[in-house]
C-alpha positions as protocol buffer text, in pm:
chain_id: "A"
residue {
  index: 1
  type: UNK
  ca { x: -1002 y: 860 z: 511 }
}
residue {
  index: 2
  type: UNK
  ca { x: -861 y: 551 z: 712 }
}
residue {
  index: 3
  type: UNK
  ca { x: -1024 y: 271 z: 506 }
}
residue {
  index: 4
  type: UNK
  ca { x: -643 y: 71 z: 487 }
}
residue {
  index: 5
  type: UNK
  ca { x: -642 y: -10 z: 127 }
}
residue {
  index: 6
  type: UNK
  ca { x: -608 y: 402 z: 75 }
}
residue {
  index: 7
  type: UNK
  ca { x: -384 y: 420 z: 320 }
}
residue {
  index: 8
  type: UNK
  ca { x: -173 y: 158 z: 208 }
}
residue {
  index: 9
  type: UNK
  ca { x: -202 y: 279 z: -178 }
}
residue {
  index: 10
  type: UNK
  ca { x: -61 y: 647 z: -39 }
}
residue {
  index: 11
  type: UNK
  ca { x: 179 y: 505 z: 212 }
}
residue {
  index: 12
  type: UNK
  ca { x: 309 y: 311 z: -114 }
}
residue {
  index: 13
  type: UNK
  ca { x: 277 y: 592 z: -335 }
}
residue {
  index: 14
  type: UNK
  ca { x: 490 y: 827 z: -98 }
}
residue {
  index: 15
  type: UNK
  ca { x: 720 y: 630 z: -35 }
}
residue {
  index: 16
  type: UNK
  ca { x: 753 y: 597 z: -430 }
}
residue {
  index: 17
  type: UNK
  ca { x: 796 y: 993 z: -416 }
}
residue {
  index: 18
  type: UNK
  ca { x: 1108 y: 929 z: -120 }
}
residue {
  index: 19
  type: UNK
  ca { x: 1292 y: 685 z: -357 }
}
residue {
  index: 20
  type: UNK
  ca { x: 1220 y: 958 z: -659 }
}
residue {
  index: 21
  type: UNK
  ca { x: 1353 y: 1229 z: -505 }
}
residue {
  index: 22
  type: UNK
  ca { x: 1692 y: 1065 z: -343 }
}
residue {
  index: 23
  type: UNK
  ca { x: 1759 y: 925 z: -684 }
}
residue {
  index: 24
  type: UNK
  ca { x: 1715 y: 1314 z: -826 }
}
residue {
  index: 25
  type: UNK
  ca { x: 1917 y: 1410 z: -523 }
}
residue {
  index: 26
  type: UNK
  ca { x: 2242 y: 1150 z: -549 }
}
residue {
  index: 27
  type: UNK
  ca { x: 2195 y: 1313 z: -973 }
}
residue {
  index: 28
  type: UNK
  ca { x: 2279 y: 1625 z: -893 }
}
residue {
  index: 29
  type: UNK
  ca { x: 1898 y: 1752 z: -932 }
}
residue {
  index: 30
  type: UNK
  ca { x: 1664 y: 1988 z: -772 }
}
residue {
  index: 31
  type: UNK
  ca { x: 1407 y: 1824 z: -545 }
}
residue {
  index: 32
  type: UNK
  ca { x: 1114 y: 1968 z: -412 }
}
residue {
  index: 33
  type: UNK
  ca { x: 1074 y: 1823 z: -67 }
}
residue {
  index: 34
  type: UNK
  ca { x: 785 y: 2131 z: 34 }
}
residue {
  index: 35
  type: UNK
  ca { x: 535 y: 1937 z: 246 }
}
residue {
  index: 36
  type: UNK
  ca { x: 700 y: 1589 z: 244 }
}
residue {
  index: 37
  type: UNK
  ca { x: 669 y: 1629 z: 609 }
}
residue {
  index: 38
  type: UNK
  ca { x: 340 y: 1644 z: 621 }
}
residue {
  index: 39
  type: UNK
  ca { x: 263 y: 1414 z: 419 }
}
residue {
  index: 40
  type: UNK
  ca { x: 439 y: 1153 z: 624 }
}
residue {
  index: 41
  type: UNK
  ca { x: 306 y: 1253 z: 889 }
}
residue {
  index: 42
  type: UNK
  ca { x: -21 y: 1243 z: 792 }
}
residue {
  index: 43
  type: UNK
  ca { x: 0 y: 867 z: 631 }
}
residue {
  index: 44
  type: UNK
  ca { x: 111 y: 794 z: 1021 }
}
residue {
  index: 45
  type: UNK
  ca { x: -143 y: 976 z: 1198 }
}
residue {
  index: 46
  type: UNK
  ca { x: -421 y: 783 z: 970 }
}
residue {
  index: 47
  type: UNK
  ca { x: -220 y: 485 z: 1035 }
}
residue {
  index: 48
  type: UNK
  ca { x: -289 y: 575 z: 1451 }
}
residue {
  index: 49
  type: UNK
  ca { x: -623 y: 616 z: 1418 }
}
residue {
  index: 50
  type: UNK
  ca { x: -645 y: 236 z: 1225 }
}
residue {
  index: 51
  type: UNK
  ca { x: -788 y: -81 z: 1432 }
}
residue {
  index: 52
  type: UNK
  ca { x: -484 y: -235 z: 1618 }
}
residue {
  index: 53
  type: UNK
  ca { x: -500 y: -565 z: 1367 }
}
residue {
  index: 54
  type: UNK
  ca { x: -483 y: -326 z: 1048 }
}
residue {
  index: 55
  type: UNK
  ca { x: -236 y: -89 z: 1228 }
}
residue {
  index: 56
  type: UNK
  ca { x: 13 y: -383 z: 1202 }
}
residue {
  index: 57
  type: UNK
  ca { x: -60 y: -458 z: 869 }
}
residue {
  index: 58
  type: UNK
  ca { x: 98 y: -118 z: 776 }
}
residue {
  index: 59
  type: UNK
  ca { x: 427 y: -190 z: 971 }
}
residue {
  index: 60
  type: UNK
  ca { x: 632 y: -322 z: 706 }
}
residue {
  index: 61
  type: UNK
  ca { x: 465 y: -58 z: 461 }
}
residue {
  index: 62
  type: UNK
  ca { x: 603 y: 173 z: 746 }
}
residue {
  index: 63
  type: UNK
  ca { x: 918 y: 29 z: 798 }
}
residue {
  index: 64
  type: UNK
  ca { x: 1020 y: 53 z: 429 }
}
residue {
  index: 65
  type: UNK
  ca { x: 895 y: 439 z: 420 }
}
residue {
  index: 66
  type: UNK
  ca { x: 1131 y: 511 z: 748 }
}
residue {
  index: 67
  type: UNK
  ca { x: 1429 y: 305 z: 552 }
}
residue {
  index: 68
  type: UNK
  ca { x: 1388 y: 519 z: 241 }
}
residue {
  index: 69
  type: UNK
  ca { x: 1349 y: 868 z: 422 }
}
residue {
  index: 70
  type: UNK
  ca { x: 1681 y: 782 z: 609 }
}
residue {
  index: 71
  type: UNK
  ca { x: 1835 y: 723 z: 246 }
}
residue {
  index: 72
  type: UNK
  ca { x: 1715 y: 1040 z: 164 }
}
residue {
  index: 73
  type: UNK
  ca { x: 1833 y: 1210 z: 461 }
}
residue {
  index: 74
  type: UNK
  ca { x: 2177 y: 1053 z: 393 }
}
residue {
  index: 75
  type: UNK
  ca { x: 2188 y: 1185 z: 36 }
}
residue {
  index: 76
  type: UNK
  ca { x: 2123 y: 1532 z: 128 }
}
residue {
  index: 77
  type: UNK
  ca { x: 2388 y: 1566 z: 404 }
}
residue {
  index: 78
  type: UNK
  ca { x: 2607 y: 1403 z: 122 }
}
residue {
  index: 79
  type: UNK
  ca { x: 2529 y: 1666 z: -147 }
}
residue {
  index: 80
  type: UNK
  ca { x: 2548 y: 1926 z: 130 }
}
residue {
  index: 81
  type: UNK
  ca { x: 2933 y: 1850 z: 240 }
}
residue {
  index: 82
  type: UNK
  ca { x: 2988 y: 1794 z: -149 }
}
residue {
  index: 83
  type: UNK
  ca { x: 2833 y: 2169 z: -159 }
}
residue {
  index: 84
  type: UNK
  ca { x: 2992 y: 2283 z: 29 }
}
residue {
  index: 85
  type: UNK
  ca { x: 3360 y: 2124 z: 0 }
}
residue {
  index: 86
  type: UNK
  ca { x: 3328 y: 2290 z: -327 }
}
residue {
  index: 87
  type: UNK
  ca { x: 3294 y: 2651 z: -200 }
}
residue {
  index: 88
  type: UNK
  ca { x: 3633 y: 2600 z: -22 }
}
C-alpha cells in the first residue's frame, strides 16, 4: 500500500514507536527493538516507490524519523558504556 496518507500515518506512527522506546531506554527499561529495522525500511521502500511530487512530501516526515533513530542509537551506546562501566 503506497496511497501517501497510509504512508504518512505509519511513517508518523513509527516514528512515535522510536521516541517510545528511547524514552524507555534513557529509564532504565527493556525495549523491544525486534523488527524495527524492517519496519523502517519498509516505510522507505514504499516511500521509493511514491510519485516524485509525493516522495518529497514525506521528506520532512523522513527527516524527523532519521533524527529520532539517531537519538535512539545514542541512548543505547549510552546505556551500553553505563552497562558496562558497571561490570568493572
Amino acid at each position: 500500500m503506497n496511497d501517501l496518507y497510509s504512508l504518512q500515518d505509519r511513517m508518523r506512527a513509527l516514528t512515535d514507536f522510536i521516541i517510545d522506546a528511547q524514552h524507555q531506554v534513557r529509564q532504565g527499561q527493556n525495549v523491544n527493538l525486534i523488527g524495527l529495522d524492517a519496519k523502517v525500511s519498509q516505510v522507505c521502500n514504499d516511500t521509493i516507490k511514491l510519485p516524485p511530487a509525493e516522495a518529497m512530501e514525506m521528506q520532512p516526515l523522513i527527516a524527523n524519523m532519521i533524527g529520532h533513530l539517531e537519538d535512539l542509537g545514542k541512548s543505547l551506546e549510552e546505556l551500553k558504556a553505563h552497562l558496562i562501566q558497571q561490570k568493572k
